[in-house]
C-alpha positions as YAML, in Angstrom:
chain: A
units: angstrom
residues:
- id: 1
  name: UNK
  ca: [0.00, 0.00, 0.00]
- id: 2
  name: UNK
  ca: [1.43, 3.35, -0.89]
- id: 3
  name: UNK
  ca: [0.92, 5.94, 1.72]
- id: 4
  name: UNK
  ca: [1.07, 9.67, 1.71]
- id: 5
  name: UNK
  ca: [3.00, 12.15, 4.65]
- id: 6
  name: UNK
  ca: [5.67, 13.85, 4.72]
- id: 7
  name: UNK
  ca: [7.93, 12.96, 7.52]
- id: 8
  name: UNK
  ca: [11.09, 14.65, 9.36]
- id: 9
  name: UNK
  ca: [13.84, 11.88, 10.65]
- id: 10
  name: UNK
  ca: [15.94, 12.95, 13.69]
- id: 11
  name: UNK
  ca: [18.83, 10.59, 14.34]
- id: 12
  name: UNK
  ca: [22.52, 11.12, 14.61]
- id: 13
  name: UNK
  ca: [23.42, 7.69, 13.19]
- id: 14
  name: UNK
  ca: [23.52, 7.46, 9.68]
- id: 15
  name: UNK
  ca: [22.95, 4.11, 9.53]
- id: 16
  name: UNK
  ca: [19.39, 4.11, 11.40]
- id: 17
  name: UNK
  ca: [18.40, 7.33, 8.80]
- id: 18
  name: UNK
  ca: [19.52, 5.02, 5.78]
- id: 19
  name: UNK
  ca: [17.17, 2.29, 7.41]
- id: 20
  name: UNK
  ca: [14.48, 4.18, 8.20]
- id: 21
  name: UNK
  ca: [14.31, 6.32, 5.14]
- id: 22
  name: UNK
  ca: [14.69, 3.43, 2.39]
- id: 23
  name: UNK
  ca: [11.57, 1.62, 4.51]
- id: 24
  name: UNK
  ca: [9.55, 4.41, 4.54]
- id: 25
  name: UNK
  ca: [9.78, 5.86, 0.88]
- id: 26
  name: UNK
  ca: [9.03, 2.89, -0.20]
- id: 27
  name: UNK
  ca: [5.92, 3.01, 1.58]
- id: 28
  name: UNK
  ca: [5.24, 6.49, -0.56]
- id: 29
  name: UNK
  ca: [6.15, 8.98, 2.52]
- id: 30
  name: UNK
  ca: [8.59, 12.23, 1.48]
- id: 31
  name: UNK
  ca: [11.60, 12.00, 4.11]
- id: 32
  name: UNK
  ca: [13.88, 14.70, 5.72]
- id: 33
  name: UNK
  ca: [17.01, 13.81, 7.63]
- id: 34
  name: UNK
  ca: [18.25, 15.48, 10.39]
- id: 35
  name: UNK
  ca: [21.42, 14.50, 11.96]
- id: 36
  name: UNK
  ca: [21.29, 16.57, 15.50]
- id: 37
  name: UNK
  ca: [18.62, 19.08, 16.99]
- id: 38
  name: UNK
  ca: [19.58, 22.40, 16.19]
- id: 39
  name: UNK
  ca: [19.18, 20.53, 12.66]
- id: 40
  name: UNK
  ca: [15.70, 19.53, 13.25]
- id: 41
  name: UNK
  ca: [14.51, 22.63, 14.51]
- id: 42
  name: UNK
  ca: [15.85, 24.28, 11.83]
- id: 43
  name: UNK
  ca: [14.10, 22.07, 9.52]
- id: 44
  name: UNK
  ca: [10.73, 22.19, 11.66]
- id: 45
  name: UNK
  ca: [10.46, 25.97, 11.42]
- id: 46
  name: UNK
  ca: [11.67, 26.47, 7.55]
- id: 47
  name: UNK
  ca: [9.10, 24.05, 6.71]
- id: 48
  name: UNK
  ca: [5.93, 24.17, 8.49]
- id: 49
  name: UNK
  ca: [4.09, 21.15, 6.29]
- id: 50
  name: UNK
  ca: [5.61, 17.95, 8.45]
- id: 51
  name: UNK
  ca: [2.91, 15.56, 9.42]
- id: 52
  name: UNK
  ca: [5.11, 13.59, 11.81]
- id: 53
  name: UNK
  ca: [8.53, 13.75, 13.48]
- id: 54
  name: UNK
  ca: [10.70, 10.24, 13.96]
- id: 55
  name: UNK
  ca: [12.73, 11.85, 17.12]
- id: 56
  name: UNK
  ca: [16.07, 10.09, 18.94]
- id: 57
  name: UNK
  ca: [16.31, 11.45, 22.38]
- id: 58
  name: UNK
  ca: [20.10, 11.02, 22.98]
- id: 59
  name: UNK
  ca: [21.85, 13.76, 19.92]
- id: 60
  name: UNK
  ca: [24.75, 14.75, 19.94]
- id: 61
  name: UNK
  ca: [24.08, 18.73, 20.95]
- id: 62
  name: UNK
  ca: [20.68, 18.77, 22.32]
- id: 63
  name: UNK
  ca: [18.33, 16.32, 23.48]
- id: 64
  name: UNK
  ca: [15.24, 15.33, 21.53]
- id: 65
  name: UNK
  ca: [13.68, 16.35, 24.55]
- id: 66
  name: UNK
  ca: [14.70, 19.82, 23.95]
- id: 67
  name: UNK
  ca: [13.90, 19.62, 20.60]
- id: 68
  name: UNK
  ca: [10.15, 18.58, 20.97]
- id: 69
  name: UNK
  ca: [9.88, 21.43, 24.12]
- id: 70
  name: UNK
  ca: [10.50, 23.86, 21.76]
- id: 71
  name: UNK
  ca: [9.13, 22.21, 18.88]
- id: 72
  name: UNK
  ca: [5.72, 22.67, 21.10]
- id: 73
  name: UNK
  ca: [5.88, 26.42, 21.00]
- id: 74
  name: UNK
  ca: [4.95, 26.70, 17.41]
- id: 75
  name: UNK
  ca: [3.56, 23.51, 16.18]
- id: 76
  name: UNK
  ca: [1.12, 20.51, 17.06]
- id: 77
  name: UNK
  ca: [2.66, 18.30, 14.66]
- id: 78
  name: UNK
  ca: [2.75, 14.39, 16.31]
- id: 79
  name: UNK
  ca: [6.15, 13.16, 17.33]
- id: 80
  name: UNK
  ca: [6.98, 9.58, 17.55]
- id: 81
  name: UNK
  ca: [10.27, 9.18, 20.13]
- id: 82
  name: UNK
  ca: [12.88, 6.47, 19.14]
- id: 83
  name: UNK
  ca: [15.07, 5.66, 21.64]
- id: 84
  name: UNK
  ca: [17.00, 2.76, 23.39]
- id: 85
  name: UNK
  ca: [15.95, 4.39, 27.28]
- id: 86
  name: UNK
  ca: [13.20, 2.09, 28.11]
- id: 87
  name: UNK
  ca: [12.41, 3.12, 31.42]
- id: 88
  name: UNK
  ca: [9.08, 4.57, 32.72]
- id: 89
  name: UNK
  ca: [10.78, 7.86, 33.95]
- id: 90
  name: UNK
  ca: [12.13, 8.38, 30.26]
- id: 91
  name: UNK
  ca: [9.22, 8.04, 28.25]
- id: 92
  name: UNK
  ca: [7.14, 10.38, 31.43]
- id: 93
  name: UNK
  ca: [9.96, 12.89, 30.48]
- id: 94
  name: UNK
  ca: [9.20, 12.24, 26.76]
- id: 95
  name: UNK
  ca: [5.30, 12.48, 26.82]
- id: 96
  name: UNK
  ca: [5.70, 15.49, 29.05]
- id: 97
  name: UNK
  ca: [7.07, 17.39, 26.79]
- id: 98
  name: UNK
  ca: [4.36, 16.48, 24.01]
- id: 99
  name: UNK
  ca: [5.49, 13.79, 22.37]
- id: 100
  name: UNK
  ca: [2.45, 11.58, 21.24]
- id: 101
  name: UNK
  ca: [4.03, 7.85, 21.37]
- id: 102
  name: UNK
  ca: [7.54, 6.37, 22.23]
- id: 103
  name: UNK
  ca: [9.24, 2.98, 20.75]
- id: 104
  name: UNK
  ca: [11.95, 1.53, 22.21]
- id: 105
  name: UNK
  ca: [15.16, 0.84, 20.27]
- id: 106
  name: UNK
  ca: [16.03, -1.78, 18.74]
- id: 107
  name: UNK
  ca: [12.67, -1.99, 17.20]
- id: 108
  name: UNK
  ca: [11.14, -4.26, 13.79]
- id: 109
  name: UNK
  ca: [10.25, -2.89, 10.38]
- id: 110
  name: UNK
  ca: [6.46, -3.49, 11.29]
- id: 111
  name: UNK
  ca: [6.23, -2.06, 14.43]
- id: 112
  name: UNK
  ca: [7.91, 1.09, 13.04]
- id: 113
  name: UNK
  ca: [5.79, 1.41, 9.90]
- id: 114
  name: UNK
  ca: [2.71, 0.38, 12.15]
- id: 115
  name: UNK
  ca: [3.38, 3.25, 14.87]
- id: 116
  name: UNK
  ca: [4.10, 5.28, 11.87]
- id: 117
  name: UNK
  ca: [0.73, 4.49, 10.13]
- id: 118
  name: UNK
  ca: [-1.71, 5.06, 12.87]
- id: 119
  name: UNK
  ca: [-0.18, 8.25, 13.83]
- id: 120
  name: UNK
  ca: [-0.51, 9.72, 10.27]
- id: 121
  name: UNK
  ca: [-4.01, 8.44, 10.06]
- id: 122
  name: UNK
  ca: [-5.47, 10.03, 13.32]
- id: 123
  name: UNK
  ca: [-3.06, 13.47, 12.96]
- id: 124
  name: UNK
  ca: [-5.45, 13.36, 9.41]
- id: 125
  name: UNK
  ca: [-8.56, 12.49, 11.08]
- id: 126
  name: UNK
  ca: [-8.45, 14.84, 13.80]
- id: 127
  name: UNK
  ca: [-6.51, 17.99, 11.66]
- id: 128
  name: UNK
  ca: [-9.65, 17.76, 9.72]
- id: 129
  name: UNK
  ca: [-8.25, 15.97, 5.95]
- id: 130
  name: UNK
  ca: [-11.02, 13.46, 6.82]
- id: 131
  name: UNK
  ca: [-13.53, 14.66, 9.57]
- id: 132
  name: UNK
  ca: [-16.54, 16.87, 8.62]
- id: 133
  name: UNK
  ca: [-17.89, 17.28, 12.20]
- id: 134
  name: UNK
  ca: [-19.49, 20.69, 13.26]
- id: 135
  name: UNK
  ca: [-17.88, 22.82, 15.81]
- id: 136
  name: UNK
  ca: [-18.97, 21.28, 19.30]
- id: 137
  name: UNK
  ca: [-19.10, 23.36, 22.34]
- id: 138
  name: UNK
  ca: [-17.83, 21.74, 25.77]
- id: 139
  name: UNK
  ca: [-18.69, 24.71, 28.46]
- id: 140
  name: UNK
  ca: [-16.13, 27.57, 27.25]
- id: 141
  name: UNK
  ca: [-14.61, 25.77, 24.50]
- id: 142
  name: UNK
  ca: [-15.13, 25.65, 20.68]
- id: 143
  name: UNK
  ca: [-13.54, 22.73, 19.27]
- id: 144
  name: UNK
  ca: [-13.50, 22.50, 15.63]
- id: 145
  name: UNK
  ca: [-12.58, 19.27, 14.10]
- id: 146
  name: UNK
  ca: [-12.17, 20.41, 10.61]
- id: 147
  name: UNK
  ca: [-9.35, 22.79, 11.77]
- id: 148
  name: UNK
  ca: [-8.00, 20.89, 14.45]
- id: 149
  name: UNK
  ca: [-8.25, 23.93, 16.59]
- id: 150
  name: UNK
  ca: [-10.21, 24.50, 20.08]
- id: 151
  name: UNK
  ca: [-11.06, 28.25, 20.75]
- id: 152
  name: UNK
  ca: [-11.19, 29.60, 24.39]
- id: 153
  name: UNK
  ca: [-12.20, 33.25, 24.27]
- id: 154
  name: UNK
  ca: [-11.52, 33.62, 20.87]
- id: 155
  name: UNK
  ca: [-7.55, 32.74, 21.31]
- id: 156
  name: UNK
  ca: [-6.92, 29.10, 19.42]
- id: 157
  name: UNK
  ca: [-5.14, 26.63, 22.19]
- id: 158
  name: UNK
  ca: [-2.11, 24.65, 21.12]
- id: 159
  name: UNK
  ca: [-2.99, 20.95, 21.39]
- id: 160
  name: UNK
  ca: [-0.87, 18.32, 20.63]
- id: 161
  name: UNK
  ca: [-2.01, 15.78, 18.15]
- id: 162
  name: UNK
  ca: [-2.38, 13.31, 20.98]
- id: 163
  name: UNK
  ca: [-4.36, 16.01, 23.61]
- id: 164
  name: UNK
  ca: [-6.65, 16.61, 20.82]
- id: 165
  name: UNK
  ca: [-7.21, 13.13, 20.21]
- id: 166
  name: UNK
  ca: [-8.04, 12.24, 24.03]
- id: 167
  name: UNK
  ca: [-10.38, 15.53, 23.76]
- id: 168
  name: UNK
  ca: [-12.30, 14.29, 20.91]
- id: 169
  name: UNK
  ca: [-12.39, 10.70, 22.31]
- id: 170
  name: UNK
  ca: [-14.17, 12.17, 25.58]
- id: 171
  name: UNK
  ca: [-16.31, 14.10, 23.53]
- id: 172
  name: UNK
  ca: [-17.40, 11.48, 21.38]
- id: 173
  name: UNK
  ca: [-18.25, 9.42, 24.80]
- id: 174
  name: UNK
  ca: [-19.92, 12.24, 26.24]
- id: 175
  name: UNK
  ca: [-22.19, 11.20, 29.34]
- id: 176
  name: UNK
  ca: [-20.37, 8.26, 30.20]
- id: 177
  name: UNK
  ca: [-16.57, 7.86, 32.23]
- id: 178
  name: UNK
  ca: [-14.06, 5.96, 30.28]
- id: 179
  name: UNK
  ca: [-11.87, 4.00, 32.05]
- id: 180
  name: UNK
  ca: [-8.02, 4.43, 31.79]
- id: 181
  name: UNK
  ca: [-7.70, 1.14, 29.92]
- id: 182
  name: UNK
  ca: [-10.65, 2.51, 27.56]
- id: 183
  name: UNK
  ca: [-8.96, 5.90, 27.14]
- id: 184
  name: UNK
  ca: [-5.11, 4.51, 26.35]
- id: 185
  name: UNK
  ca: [-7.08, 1.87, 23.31]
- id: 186
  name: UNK
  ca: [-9.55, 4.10, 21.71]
- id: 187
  name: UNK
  ca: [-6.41, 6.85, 21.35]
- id: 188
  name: UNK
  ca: [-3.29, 4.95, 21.09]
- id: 189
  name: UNK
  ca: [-4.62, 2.38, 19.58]
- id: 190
  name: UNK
  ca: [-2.50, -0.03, 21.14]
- id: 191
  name: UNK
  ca: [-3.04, -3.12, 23.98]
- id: 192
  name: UNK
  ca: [-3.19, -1.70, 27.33]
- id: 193
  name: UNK
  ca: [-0.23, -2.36, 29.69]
- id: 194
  name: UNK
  ca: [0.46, -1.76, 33.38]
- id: 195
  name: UNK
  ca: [2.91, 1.51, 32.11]
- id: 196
  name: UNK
  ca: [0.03, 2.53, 30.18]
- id: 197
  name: UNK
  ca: [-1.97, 4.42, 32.90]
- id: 198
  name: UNK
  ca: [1.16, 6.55, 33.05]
- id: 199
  name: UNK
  ca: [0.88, 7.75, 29.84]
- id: 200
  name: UNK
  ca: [-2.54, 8.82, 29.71]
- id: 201
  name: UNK
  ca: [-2.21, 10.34, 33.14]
- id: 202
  name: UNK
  ca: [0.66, 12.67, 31.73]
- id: 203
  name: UNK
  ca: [-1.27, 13.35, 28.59]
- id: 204
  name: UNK
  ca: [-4.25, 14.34, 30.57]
- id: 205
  name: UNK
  ca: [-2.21, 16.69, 32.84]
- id: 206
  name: UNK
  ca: [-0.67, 17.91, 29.93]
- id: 207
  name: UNK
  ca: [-4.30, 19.31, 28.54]
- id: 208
  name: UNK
  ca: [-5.54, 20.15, 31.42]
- id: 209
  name: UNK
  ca: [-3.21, 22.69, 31.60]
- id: 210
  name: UNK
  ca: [-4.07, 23.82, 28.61]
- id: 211
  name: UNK
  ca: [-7.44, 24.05, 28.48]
- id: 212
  name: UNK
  ca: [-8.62, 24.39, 32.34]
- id: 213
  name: UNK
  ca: [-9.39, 27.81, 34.20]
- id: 214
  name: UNK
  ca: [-8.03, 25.79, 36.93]
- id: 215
  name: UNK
  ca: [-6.03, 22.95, 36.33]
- id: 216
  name: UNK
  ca: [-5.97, 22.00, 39.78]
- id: 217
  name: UNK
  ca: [-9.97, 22.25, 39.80]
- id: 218
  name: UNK
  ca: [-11.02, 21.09, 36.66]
- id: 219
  name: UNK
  ca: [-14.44, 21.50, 35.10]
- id: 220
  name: UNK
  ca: [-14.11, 20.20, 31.55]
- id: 221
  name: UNK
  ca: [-11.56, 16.74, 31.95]
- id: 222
  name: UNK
  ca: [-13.10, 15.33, 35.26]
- id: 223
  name: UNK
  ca: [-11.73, 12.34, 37.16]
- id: 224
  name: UNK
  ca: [-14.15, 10.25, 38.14]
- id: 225
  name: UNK
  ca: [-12.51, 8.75, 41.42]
- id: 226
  name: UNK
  ca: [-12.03, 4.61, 40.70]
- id: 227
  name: UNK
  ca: [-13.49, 4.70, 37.38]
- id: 228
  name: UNK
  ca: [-11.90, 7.10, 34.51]
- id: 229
  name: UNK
  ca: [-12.59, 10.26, 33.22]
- id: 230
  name: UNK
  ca: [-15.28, 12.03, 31.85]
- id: 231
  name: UNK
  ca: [-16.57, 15.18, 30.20]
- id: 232
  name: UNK
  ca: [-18.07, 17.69, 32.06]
- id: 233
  name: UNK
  ca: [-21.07, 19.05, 31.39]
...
């Protein structure tokens, strides 16, 4: 199947970049290399059209933790962390900077190109390329599918592909509380693992702090004590 995407590569070896770039051209994605992260965030703001970011955390100037902080302060585009730290503290630090999904190195072919996949299909779905849903009101907010946008006092709020995603999913289940397990399989579209309530509770801080009045308080992302989250009303 040929897909479409175009897709920025962030790894200092040369040999990974060959690897990864032959496997996914011939897929039908457009590939950039970058080699360190002053690189890659030179790429990311010259060219503003990326719809995914393949992102090493160990470079040899900056971390791709540094790179995807600051990446965040002008873009929502989803960013896929490779790296050989498989610890739960690394990939906390990873997601809490807004990165949307994390594979451990050394990783297969098909995981890679399935990760790689699913994250271009729901960054389309939920940027709008395929989703014709009105703008839905959730107390002060206007999210707009079609744009990918949600509008708080007429100011647009920077959500991550991945907060926009959990958003939309609690939206769509609107009057019910989805459990943690629920949450982390509708979104990431992956099986559910003991690590995995860490991930969506990062993610979920992560917008809250966004969107809330008061994150500490919050009104629109409710924990439901025992049970999940839901929507308030």
């Amino acid at each position: 199947m040929i897909h479409s995407g175009k897709i920025l590569v962030v790894d200092d070896s040369s040999d990974i970049r060959d690897i990864i770039g032959i496997m996914l051209e011939s897929e039908g994605y457009r590939v950039t290399f970058a080699a360190d992260g002053l690189s890659a965030i030179r790429e990311l703001h010259e060219q503003k059209d990326f719809d995914l970011v393949l992102l090493d955390i160990m470079l040899p100037d900056i971390s791709g933790i540094s790179v995807c902080n600051e990446l965040r302060k002008f873009s929502s585009v989803p960013v896929l962390f490779l790296s050989a730290l498989s610890g739960d503290e690394d990939k906390m630090n990873a997601y809490a900077t807004g990165g949307d999904d994390y594979i451990v190195k050394p990783f297969s072919a098909n995981e890679l190109r399935m990760k790689v996949a699913s994250m271009l299909r729901r960054y389309k779905v939920y940027k709008g390329k395929e989703n014709t849903s009105d703008e839905i009101r959730v107390q002060s907010l206007f999210i707009r599918p079609k744009e990918g946008s949600v509008i708080r006092d007429n100011v647009q709020i920077a959500l991550t592909d991945k907060e926009l995603a959990i958003l939309l999913f609690l939206v769509e289940k609107r009057g019910t509380v989805v459990s943690t397990q629920e949450l982390f399989e509708g979104v990431w579209k992956d099986k559910y693992l003991s690590t995995s309530a860490n991930s969506v509770m990062v993610h979920i801080m992560n917008l809250r702090r966004k969107i809330e009045e008061d994150p500490n308080h919050p009104k629109v992302v409710k924990t439901v004590w025992g049970r999940g989250y839901t929507l308030g009303a």
